[in-house]
mmCIF file of the N, C-alpha and C atoms, coordinates in Angstrom:
data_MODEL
# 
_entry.id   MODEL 
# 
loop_
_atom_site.group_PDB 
_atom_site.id 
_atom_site.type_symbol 
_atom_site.label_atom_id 
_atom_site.label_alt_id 
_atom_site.label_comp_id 
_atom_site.label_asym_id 
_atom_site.label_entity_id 
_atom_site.label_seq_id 
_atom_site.pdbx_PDB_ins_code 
_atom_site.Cartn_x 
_atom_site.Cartn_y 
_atom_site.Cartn_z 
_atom_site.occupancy 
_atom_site.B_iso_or_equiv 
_atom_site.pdbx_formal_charge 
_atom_site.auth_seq_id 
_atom_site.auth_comp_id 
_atom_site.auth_asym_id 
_atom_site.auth_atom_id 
_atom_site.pdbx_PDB_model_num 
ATOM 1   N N  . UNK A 1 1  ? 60.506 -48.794 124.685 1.00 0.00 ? 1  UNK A N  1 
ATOM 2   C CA . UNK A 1 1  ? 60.611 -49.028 123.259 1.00 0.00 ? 1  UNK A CA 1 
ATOM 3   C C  . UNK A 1 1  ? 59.212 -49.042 122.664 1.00 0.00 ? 1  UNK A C  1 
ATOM 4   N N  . UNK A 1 2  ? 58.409 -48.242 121.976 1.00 0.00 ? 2  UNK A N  1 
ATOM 5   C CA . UNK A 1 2  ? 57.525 -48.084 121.058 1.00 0.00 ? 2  UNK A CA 1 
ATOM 6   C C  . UNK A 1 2  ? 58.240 -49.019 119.345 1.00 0.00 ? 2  UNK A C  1 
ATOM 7   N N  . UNK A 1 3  ? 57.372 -50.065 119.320 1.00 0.00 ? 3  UNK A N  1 
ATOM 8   C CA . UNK A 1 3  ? 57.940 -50.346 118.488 1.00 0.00 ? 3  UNK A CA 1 
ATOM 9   C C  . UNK A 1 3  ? 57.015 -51.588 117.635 1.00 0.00 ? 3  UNK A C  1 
ATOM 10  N N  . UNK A 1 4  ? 56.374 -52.024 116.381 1.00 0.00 ? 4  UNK A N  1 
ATOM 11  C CA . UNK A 1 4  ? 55.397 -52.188 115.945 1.00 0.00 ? 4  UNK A CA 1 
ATOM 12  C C  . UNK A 1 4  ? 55.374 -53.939 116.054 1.00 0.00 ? 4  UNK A C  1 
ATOM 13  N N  . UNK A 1 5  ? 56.993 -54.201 115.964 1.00 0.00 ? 5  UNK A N  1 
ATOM 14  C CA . UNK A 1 5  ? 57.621 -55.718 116.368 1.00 0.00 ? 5  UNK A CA 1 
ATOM 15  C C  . UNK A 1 5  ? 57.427 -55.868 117.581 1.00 0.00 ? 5  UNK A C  1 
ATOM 16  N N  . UNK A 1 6  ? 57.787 -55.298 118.515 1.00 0.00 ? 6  UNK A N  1 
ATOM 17  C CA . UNK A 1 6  ? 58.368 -55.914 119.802 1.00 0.00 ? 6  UNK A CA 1 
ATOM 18  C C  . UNK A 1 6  ? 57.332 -57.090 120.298 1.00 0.00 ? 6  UNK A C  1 
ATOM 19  N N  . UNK A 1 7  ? 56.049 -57.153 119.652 1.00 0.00 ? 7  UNK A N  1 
ATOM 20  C CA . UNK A 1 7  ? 55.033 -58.506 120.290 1.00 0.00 ? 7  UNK A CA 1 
ATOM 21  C C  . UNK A 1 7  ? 55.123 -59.497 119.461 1.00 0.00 ? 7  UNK A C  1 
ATOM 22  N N  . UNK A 1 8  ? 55.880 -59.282 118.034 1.00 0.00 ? 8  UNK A N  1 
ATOM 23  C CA . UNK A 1 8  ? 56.003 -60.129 117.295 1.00 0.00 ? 8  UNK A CA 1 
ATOM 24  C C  . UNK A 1 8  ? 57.777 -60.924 117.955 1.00 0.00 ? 8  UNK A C  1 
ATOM 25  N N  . UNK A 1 9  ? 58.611 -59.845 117.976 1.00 0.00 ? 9  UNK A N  1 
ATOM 26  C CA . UNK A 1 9  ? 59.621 -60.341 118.719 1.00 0.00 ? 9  UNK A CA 1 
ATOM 27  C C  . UNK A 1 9  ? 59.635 -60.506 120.525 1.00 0.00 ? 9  UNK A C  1 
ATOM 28  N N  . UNK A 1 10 ? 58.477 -60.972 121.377 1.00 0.00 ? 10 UNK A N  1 
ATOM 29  C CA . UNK A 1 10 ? 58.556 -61.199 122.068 1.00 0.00 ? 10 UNK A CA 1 
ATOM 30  C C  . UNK A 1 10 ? 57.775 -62.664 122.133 1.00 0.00 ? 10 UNK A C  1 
ATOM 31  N N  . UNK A 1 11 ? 56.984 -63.093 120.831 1.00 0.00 ? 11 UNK A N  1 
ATOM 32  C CA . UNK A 1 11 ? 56.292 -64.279 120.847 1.00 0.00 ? 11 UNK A CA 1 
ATOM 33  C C  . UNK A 1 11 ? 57.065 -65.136 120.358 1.00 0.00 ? 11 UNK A C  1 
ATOM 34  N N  . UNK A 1 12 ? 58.215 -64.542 119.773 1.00 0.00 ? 12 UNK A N  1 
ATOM 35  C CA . UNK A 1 12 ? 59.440 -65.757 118.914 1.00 0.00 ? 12 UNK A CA 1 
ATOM 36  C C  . UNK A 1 12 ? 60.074 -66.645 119.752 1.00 0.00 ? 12 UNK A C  1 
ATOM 37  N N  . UNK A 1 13 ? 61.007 -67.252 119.422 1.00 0.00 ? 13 UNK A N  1 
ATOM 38  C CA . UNK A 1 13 ? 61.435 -68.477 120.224 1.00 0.00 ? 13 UNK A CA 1 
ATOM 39  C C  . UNK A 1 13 ? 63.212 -67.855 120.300 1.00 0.00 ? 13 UNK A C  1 
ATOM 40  N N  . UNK A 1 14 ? 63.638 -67.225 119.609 1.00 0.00 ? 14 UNK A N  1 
ATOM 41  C CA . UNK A 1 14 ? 64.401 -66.602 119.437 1.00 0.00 ? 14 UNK A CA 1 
ATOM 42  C C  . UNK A 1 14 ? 64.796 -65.315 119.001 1.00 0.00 ? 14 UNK A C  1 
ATOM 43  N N  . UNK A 1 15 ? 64.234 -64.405 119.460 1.00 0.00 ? 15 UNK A N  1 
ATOM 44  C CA . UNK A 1 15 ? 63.968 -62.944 119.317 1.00 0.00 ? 15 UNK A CA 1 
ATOM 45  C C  . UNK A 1 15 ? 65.279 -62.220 118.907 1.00 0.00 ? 15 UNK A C  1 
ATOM 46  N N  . UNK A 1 16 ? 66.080 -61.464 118.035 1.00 0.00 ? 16 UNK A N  1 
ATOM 47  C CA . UNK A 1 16 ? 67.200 -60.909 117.724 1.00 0.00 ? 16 UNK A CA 1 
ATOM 48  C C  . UNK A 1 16 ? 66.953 -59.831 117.260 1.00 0.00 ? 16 UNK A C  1 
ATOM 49  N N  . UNK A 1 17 ? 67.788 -58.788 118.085 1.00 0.00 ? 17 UNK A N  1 
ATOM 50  C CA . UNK A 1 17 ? 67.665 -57.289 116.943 1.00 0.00 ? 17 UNK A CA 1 
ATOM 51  C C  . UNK A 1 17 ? 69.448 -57.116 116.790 1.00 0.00 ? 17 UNK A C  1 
ATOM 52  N N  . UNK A 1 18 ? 69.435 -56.919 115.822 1.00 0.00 ? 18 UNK A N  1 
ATOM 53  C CA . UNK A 1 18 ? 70.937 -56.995 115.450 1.00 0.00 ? 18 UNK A CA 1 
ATOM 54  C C  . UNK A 1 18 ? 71.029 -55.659 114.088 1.00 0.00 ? 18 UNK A C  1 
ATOM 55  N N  . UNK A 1 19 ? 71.937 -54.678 114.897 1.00 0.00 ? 19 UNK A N  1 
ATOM 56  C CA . UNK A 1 19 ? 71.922 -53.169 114.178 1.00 0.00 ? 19 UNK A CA 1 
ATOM 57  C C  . UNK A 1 19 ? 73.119 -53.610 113.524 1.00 0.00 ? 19 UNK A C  1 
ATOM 58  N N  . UNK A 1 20 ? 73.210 -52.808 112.110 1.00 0.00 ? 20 UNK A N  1 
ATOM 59  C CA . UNK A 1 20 ? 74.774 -52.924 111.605 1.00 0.00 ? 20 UNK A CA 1 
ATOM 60  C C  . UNK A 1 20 ? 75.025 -51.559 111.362 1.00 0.00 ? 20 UNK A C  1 
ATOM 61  N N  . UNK A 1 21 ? 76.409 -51.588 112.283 1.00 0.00 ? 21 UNK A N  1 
ATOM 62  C CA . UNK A 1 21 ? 77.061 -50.217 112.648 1.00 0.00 ? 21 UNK A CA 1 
ATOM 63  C C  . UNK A 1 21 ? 77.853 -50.024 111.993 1.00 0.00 ? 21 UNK A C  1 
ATOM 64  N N  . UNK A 1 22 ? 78.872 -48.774 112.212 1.00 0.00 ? 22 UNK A N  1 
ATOM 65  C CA . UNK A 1 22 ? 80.469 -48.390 111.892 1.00 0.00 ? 22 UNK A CA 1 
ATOM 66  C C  . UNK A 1 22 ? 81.377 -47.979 113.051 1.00 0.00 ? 22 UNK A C  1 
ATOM 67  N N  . UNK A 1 23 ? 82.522 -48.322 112.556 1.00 0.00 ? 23 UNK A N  1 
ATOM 68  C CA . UNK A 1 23 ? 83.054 -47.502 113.521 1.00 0.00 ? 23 UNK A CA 1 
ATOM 69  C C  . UNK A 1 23 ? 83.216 -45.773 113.245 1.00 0.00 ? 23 UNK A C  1 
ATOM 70  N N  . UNK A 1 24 ? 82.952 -45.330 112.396 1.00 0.00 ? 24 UNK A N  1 
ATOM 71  C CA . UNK A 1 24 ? 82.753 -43.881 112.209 1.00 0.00 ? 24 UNK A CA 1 
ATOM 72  C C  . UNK A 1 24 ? 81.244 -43.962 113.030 1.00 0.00 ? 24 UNK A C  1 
ATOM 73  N N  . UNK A 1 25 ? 81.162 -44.115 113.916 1.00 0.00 ? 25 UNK A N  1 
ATOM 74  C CA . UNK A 1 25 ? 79.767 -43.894 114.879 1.00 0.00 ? 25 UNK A CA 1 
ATOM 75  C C  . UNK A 1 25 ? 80.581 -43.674 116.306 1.00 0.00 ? 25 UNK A C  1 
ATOM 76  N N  . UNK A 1 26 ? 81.900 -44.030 116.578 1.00 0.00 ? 26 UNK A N  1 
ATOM 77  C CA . UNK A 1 26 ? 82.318 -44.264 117.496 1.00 0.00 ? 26 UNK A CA 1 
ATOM 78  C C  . UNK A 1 26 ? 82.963 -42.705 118.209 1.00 0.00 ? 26 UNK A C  1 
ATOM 79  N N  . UNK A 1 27 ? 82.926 -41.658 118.641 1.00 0.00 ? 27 UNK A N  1 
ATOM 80  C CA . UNK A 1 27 ? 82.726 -40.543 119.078 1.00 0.00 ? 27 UNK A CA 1 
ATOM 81  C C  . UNK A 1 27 ? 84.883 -40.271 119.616 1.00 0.00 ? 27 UNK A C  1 
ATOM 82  N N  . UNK A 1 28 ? 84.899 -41.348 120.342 1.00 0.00 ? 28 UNK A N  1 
ATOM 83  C CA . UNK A 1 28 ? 86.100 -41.680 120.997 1.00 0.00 ? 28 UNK A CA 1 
ATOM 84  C C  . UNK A 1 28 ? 87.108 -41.950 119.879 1.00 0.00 ? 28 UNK A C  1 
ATOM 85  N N  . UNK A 1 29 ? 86.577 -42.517 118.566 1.00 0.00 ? 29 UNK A N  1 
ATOM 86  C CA . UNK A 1 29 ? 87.427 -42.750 117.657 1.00 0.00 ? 29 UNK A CA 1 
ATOM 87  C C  . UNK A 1 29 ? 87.521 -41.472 116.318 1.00 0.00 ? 29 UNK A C  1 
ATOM 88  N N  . UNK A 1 30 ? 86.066 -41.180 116.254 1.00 0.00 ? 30 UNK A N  1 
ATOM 89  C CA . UNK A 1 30 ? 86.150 -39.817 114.968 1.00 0.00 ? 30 UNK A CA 1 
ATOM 90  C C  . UNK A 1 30 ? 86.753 -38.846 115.776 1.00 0.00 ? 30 UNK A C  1 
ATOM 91  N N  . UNK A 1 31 ? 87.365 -38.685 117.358 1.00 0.00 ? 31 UNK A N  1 
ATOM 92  C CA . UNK A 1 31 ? 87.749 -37.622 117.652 1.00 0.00 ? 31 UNK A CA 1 
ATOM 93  C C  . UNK A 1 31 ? 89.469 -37.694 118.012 1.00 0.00 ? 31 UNK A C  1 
ATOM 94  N N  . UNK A 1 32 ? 90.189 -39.061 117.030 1.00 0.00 ? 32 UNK A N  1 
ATOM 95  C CA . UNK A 1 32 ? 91.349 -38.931 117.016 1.00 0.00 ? 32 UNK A CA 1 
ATOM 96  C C  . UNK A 1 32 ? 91.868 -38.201 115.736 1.00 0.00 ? 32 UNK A C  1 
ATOM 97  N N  . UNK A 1 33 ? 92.524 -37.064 115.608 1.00 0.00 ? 33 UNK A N  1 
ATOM 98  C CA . UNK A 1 33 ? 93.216 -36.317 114.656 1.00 0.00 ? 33 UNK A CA 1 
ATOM 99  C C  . UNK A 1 33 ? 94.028 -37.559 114.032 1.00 0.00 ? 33 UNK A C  1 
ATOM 100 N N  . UNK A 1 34 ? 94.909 -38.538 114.749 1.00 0.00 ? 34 UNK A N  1 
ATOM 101 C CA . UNK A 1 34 ? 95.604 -39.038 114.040 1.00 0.00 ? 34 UNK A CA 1 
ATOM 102 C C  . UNK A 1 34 ? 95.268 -40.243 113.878 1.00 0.00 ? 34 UNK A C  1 
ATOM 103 N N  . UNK A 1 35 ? 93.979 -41.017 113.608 1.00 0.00 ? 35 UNK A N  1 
ATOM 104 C CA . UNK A 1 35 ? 93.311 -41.696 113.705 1.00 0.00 ? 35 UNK A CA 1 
ATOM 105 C C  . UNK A 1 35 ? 93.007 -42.480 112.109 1.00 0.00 ? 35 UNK A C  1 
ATOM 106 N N  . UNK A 1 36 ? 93.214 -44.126 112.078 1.00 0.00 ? 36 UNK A N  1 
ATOM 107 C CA . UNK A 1 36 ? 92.832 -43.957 110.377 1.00 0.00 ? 36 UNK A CA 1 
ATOM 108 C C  . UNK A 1 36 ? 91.480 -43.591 109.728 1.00 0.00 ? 36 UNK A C  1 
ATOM 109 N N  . UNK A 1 37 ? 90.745 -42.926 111.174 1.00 0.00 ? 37 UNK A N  1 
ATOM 110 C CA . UNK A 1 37 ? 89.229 -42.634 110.157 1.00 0.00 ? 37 UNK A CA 1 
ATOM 111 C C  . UNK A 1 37 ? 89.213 -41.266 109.953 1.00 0.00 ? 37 UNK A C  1 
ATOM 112 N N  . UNK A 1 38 ? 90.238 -40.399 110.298 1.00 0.00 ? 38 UNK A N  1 
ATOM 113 C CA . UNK A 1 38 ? 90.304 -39.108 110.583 1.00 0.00 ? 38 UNK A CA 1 
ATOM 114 C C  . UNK A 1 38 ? 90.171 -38.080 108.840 1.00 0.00 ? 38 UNK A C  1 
ATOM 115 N N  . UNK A 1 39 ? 90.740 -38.903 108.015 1.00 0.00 ? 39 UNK A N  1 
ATOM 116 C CA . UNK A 1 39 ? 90.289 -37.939 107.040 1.00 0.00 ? 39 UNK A CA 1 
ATOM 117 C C  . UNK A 1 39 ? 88.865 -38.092 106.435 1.00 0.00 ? 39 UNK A C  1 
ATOM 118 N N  . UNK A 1 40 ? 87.827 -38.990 107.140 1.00 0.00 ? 40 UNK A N  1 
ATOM 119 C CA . UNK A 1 40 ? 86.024 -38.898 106.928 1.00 0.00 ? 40 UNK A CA 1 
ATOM 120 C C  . UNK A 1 40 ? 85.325 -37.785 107.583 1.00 0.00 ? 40 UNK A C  1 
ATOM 121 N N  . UNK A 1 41 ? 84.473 -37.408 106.653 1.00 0.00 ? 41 UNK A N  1 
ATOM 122 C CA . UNK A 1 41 ? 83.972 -35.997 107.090 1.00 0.00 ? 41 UNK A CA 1 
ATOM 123 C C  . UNK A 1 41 ? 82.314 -35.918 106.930 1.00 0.00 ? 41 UNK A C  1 
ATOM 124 N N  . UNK A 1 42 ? 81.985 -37.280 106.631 1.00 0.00 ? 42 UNK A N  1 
ATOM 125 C CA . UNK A 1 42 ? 80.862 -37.326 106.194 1.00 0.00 ? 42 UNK A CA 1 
ATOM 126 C C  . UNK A 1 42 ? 79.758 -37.007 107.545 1.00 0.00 ? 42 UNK A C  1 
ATOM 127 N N  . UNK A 1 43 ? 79.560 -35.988 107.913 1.00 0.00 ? 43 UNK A N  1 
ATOM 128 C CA . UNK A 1 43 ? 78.730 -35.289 109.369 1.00 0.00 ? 43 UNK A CA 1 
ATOM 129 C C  . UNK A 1 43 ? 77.587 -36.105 109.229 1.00 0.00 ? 43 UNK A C  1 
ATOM 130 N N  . UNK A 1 44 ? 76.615 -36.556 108.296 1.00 0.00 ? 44 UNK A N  1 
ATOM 131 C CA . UNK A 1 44 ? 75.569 -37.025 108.516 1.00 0.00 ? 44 UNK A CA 1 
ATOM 132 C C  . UNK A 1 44 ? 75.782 -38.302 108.587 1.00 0.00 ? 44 UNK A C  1 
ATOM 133 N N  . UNK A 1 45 ? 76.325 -39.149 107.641 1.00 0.00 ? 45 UNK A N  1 
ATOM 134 C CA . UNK A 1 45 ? 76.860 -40.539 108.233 1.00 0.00 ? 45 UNK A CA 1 
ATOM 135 C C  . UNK A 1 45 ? 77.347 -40.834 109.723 1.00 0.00 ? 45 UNK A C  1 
ATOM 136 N N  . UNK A 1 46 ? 78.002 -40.352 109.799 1.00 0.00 ? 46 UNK A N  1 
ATOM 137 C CA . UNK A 1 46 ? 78.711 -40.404 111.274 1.00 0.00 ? 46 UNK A CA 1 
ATOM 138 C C  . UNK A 1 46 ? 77.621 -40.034 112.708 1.00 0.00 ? 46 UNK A C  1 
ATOM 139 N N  . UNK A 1 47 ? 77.159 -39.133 112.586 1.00 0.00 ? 47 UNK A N  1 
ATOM 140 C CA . UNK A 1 47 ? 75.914 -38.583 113.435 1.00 0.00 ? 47 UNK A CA 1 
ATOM 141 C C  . UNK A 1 47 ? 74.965 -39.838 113.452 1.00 0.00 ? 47 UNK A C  1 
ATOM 142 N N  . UNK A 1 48 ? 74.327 -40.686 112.396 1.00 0.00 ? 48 UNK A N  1 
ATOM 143 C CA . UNK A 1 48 ? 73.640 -41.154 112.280 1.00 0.00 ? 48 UNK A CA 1 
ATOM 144 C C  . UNK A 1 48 ? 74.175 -42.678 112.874 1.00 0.00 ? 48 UNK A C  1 
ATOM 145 N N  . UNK A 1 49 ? 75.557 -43.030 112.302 1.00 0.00 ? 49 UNK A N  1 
ATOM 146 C CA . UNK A 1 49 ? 76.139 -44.560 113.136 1.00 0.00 ? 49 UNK A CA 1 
ATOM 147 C C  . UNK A 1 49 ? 75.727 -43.949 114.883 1.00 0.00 ? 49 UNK A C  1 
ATOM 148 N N  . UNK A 1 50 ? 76.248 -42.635 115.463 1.00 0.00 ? 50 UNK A N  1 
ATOM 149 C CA . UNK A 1 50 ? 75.978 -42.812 116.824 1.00 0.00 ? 50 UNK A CA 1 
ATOM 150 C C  . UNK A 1 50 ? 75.225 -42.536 117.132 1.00 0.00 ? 50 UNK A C  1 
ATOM 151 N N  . UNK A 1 51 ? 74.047 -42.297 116.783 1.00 0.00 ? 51 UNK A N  1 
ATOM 152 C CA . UNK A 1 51 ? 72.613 -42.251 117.104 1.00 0.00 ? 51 UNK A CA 1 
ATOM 153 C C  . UNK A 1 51 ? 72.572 -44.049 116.978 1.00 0.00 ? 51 UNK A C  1 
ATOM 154 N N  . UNK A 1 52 ? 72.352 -44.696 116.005 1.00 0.00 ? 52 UNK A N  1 
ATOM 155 C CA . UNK A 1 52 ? 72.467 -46.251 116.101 1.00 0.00 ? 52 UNK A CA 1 
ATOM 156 C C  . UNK A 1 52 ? 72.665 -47.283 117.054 1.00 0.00 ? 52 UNK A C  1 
ATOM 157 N N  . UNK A 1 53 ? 74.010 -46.713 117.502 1.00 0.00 ? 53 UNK A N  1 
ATOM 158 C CA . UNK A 1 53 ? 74.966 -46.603 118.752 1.00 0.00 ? 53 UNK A CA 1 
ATOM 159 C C  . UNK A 1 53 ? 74.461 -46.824 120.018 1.00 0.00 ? 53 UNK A C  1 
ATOM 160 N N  . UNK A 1 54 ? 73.464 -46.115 120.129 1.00 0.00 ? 54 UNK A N  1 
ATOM 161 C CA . UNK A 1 54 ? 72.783 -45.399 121.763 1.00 0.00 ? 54 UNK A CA 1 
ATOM 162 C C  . UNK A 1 54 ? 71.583 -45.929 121.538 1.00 0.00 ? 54 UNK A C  1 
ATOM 163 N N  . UNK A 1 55 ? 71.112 -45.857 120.289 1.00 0.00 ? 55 UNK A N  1 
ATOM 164 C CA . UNK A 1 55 ? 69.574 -46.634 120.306 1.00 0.00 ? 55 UNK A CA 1 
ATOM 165 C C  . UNK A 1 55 ? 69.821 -48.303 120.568 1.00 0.00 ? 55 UNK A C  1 
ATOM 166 N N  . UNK A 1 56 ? 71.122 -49.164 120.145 1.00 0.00 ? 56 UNK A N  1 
ATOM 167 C CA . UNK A 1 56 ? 71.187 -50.234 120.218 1.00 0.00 ? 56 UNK A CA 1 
ATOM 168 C C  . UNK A 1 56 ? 71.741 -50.489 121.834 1.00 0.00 ? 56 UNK A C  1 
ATOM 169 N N  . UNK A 1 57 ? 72.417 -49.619 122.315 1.00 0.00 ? 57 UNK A N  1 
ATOM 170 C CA . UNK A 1 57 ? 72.851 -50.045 123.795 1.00 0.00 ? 57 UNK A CA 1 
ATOM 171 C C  . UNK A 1 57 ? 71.368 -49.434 124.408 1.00 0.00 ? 57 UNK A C  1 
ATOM 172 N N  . UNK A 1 58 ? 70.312 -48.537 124.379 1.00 0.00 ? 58 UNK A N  1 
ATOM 173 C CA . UNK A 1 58 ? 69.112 -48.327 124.533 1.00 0.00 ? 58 UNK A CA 1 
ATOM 174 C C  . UNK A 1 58 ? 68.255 -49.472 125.097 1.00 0.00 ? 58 UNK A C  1 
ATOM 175 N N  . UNK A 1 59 ? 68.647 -50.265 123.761 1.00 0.00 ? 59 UNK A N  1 
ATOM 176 C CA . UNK A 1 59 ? 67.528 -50.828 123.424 1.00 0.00 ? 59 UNK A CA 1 
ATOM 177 C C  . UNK A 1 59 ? 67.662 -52.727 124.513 1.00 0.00 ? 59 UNK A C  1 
ATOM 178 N N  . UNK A 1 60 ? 69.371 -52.829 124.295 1.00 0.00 ? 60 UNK A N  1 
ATOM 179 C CA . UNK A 1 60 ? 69.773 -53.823 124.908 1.00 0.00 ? 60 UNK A CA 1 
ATOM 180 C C  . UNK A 1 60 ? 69.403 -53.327 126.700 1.00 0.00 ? 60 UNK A C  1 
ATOM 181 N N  . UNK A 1 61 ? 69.168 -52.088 127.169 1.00 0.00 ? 61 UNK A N  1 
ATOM 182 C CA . UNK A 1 61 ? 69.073 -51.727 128.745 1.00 0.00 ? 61 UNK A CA 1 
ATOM 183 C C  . UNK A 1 61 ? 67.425 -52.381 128.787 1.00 0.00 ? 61 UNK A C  1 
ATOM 184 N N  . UNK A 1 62 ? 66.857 -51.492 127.840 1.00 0.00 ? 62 UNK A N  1 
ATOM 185 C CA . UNK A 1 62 ? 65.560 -52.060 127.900 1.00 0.00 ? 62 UNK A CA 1 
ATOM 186 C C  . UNK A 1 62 ? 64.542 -53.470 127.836 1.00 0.00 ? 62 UNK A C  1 
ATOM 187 N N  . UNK A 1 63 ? 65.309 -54.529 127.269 1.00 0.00 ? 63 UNK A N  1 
ATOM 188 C CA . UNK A 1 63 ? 65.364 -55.811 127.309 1.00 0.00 ? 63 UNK A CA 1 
ATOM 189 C C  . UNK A 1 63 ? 65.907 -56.256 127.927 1.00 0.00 ? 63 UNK A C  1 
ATOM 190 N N  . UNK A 1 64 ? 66.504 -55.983 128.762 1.00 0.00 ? 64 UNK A N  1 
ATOM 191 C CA . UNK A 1 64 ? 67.958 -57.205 129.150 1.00 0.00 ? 64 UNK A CA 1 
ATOM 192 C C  . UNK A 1 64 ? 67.002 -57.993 129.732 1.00 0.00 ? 64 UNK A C  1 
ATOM 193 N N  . UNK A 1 65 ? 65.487 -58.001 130.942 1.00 0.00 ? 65 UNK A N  1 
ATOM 194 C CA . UNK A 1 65 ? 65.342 -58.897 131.509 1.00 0.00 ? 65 UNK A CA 1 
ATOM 195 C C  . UNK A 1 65 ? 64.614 -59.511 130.400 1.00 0.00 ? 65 UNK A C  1 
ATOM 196 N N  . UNK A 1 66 ? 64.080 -59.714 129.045 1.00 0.00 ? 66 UNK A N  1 
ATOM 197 C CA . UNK A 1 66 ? 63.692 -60.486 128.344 1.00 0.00 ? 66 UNK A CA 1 
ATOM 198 C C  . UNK A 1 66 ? 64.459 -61.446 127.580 1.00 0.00 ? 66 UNK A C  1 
ATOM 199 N N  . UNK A 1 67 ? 63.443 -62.331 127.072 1.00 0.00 ? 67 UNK A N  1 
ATOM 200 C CA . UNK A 1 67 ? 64.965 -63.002 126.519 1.00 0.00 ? 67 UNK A CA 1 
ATOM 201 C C  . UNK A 1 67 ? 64.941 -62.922 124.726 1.00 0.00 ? 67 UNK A C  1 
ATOM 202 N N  . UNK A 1 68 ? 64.993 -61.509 124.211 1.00 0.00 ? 68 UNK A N  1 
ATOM 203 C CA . UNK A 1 68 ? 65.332 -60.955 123.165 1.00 0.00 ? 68 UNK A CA 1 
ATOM 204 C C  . UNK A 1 68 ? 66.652 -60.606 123.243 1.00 0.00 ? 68 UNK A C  1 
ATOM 205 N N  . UNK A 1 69 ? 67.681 -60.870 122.061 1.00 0.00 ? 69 UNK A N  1 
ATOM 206 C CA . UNK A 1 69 ? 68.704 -60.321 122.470 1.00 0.00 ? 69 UNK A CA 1 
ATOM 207 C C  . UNK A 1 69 ? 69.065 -59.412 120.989 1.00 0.00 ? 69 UNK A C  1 
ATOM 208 N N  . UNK A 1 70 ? 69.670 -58.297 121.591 1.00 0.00 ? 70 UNK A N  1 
ATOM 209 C CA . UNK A 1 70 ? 70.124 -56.995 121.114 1.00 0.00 ? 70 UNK A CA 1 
ATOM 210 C C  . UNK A 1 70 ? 71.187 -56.978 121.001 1.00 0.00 ? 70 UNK A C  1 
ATOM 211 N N  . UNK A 1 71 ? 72.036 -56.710 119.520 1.00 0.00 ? 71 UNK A N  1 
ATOM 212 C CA . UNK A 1 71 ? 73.807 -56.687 119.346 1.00 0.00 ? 71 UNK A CA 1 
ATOM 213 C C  . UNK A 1 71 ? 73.949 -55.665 117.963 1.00 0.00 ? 71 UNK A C  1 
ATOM 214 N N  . UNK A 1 72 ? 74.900 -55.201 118.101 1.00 0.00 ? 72 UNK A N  1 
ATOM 215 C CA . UNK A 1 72 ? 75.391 -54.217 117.451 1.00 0.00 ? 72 UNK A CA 1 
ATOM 216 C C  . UNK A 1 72 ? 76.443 -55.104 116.287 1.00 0.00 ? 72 UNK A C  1 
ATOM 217 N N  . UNK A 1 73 ? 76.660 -54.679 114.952 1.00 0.00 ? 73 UNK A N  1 
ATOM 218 C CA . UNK A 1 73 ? 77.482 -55.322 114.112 1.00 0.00 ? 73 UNK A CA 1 
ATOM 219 C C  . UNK A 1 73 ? 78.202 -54.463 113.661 1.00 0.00 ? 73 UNK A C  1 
ATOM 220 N N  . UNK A 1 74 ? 79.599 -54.540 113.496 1.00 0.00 ? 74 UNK A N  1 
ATOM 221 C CA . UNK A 1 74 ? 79.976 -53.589 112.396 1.00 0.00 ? 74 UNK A CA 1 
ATOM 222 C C  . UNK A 1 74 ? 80.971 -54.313 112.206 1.00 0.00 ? 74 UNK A C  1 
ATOM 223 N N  . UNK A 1 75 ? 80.837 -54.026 110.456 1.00 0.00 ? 75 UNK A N  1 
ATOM 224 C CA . UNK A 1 75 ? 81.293 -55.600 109.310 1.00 0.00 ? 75 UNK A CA 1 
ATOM 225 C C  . UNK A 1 75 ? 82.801 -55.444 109.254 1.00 0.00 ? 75 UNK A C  1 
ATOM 226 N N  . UNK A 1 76 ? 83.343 -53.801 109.834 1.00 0.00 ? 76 UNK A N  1 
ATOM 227 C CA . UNK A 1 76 ? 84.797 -53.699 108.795 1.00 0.00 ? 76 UNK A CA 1 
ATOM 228 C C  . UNK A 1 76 ? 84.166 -53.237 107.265 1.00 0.00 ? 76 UNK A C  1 
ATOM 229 N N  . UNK A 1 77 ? 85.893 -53.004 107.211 1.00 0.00 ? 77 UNK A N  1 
ATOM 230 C CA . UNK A 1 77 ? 86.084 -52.854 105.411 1.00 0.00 ? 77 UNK A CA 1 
ATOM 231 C C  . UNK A 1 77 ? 87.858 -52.867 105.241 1.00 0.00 ? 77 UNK A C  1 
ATOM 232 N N  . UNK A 1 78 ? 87.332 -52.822 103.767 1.00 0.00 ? 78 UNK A N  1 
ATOM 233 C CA . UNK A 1 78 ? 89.390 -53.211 103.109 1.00 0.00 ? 78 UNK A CA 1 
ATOM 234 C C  . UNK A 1 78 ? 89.008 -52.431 101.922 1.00 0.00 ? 78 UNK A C  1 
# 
């Protein structure tokens, strides 16, 4: 991880990186036809939640032995 925090979040007492996702990031889910996210088409949104995706499970491989912790959010909607 190149990253301009990580000495600022490794001197904290409680270090958190916490991404907020979608589930239109979810690859397994934009690729159900009958799916309720199936009529979103937005290619760059979606590309960009799973890039998010992989950088946050990334990022959690790359820390795990520290004690920063790394979590993914995604809020919903109605």
């Amino acid at each position: 991880m190149t990253n301009a925090f990580l000495p600022l979040l490794r001197a904290a007492d409680a270090a958190r990186i916490v991404n907020v996702s979608s589930e239109v990031g979810s690859i397994t889910t934009m690729s159900d036809a009958n799916g309720p996210l199936a009529p979103l088409t937005n290619l760059a949104y979606a590309a960009s939640k799973a890039g998010l995706n992989m950088a946050t499970a990334l990022y959690a491989k790359e820390l795990g032995d520290t004690s920063i912790k790394v979590n993914g959010a995604i809020p919903g909607y109605n």
